[in-house]
Every structure is written in C-alpha cells, then in structure tokens.
N, C-alpha and C positions, 0 to 999 in steps of 0.2 A: 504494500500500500504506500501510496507518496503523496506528496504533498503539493499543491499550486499557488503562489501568489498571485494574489488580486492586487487591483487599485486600492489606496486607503477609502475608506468606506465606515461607514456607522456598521460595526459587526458584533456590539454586544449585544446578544437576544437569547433569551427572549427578554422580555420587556413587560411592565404594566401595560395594562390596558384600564387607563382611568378616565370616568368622566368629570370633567369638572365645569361648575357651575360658578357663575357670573354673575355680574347685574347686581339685579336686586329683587325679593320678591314680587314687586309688584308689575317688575318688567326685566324675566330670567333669561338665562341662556345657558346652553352647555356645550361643552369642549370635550372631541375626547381625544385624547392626549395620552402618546406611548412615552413621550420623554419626560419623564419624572423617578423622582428618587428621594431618598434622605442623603441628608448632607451633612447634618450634625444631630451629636443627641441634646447636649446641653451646652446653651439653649436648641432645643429643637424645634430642628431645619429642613426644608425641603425646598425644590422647586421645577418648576416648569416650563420647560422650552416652548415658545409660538412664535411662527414665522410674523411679521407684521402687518402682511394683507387678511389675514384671520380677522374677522368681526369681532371674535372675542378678546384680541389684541388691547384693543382700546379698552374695550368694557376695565377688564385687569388694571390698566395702567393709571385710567381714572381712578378706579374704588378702590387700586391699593388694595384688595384682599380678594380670596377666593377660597373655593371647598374643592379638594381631591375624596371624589363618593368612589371607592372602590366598587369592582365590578365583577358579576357571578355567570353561570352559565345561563340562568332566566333573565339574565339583562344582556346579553352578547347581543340582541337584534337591534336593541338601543342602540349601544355602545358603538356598532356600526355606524347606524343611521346617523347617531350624533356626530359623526369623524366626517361623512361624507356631504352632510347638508349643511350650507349657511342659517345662523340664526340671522339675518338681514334679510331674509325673507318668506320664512317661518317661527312660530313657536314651537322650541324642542319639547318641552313637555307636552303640549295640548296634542302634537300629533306620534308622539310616542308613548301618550298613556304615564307616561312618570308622574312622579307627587312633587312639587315645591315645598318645601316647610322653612321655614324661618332659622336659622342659625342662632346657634347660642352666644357667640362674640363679634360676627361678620356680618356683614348688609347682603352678600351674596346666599342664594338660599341651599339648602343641602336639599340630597334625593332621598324621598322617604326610601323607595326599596332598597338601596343600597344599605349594604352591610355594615361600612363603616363610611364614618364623615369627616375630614380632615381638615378643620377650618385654619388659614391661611390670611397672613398679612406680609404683604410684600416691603421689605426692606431697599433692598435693592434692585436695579434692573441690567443687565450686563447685556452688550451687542456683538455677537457675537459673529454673525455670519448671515447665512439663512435664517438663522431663529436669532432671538433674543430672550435669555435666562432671566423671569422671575424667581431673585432668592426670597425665600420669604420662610418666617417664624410660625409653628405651629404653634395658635392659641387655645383650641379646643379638639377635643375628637369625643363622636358620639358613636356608641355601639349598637344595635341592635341586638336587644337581650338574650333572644330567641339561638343566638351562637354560643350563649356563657352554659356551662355545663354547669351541678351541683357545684362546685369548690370555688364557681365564679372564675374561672380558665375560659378565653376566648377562644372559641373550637371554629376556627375559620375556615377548617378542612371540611367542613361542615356546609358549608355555603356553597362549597363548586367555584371556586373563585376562577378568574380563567385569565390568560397571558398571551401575548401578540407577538409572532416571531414570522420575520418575511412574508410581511403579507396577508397573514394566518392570523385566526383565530386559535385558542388551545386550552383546556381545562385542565387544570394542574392533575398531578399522577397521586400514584399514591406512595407515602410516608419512606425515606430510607433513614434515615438516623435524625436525632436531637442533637441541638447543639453541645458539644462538647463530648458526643459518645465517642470520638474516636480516639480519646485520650483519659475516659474514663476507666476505675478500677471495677473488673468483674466480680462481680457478687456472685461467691461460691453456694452454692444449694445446700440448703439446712439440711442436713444430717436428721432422717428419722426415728425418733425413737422406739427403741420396741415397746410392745406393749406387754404389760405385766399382768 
C-alpha cells in the first residue's frame, strides 16, 4: 500500500456538523457550519469560521453572539437544508419545522430539538482568507434532560449525534475506549470465594 500527495487542502474530517442560530428571536436564522471547535477551556472558547457573502455573516458581526445547537440523526435533513438555503430569502425554522426559544445569556435564539445549546459571545473576529474566524467565549450551554442518565452523566451516545466528512453526512459509530483507558491500570477479577 502507498501513499499520494495532494494539494494542501482543508483535510481534517471529519468534522461537526452544527447549526447555528443568529439574529434574534423575533427575527432568526440558522447556519450550518462544519468549521467549529473548542479552543480553550478556561475561559471557555470556541468558534466559527463564515465566509462573508453568508447572510449570516453580518447577523454575527452585528449581535456579537450566537448559539452552536449541536446536531442528531433526526435533524440531518435540517442540518442540510440549513447549509444549503439562504436565510435572505426564507425562514429556516418556519420551513424546516424547528423551534426558536429564547436563550439564557444571548439575543440569538437556540433550537429546541437540538440536544445541546452552546451560547456564544464573540470577542474577537480574525480575516483570515475565505472565511473569517469568530472567536468567541462560551456563556451558557443548555442540555436536554432527556440525555442525563440516573447519576446525571450526559449520554450523548444516546442522541445519534452525527459528523460531516467530504461531502457526507455520518452518524457516529459505536464506543472504543474512554478517555485515559489506554494508560489505565487493569483491575484484576475478584477472586471467588468458596462457599462454606
């Protein structure tokens, strides 16, 4: 087996597939956006690359804040729709059936069905190329309860989250190790006792 070199190219993927919303409740939009990440934990960071012919462009730049609603296998047809249709000449919720609800720190409003809500105040904005990187401070995140198991543990394996690679849609797989098992000590099996 061997190997080819390409042109440099955007080649890390897969990727989120997140949409994120804009505006303001009374007048939303949503974005769906592969280029996002965390960038620090404390304070925590994240943010968003948009080229700046994007409608949602300005909304951002204006309000200074936004929400990353992460996204599941019952919302991939959104999630689409949202990446490929301008809010400049639709409403993304009225005609993909989503919820607006109000944010807890942000003007821009979150997605009820998404799982989690990741509200967003941009600090800074960096130009970068093609895109232009909103960094921006994570002020709130809301969960949908319906994921927390008994112990109150976020079982997001649970949700069917799903991830964007070349083109692709893709529903995460299932479980190889937790963090740290690969350096973890094995726990030897209790020895049973007999019974007397």
């Amino acid at each position: 087996m061997g190997k080819i070199t390409w042109k440099p190219g955007t080649m890390v993927y897969p990727v989120p597939a997140a949409m994120v919303t804009c505006g303001t409740l009374e007048s939303p939009n949503i974005i769906t956006i592969a280029w996002t990440g965390t960038i620090c934990t404390n304070p925590p960071m994240t943010y968003v690359s948009i080229r700046k012919e994007r409608y949602s462009y300005d909304l951002i730049k204006e309000g200074q804040c936004f929400v990353i609603n992460l996204t599941t296998k019952s919302l991939v047809h959104a999630t689409d729709y949202c990446g490929v249709k301008s809010g400049k000449d639709i409403n993304k919720f009225e005609t993909t059936g989503l919820t607006p609800v109000a944010s807890n720190k942000v003007k821009a409003p979150s997605i009820l069905e998404s799982p989690v809500n990741v509200e967003c105040v941009v600090k800074e904005i960096k130009e970068l190329g093609s895109h232009d990187m909103f960094l921006a401070e994570v002020v709130s995140v809301t969960i949908d309860d319906h994921y927390l198991d008994k112990t109150g543990k976020l079982r997001l394996d649970l949700a069917e989250m799903i991830c964007y690679s070349h083109g692709a849609y893709y529903s995460l797989g299932s479980l190889l190790g937790t963090f740290g098992y690969s350096v973890a000590k094995k726990t030897k099996p209790k020895k049973k006792r007999p019974r007397k």
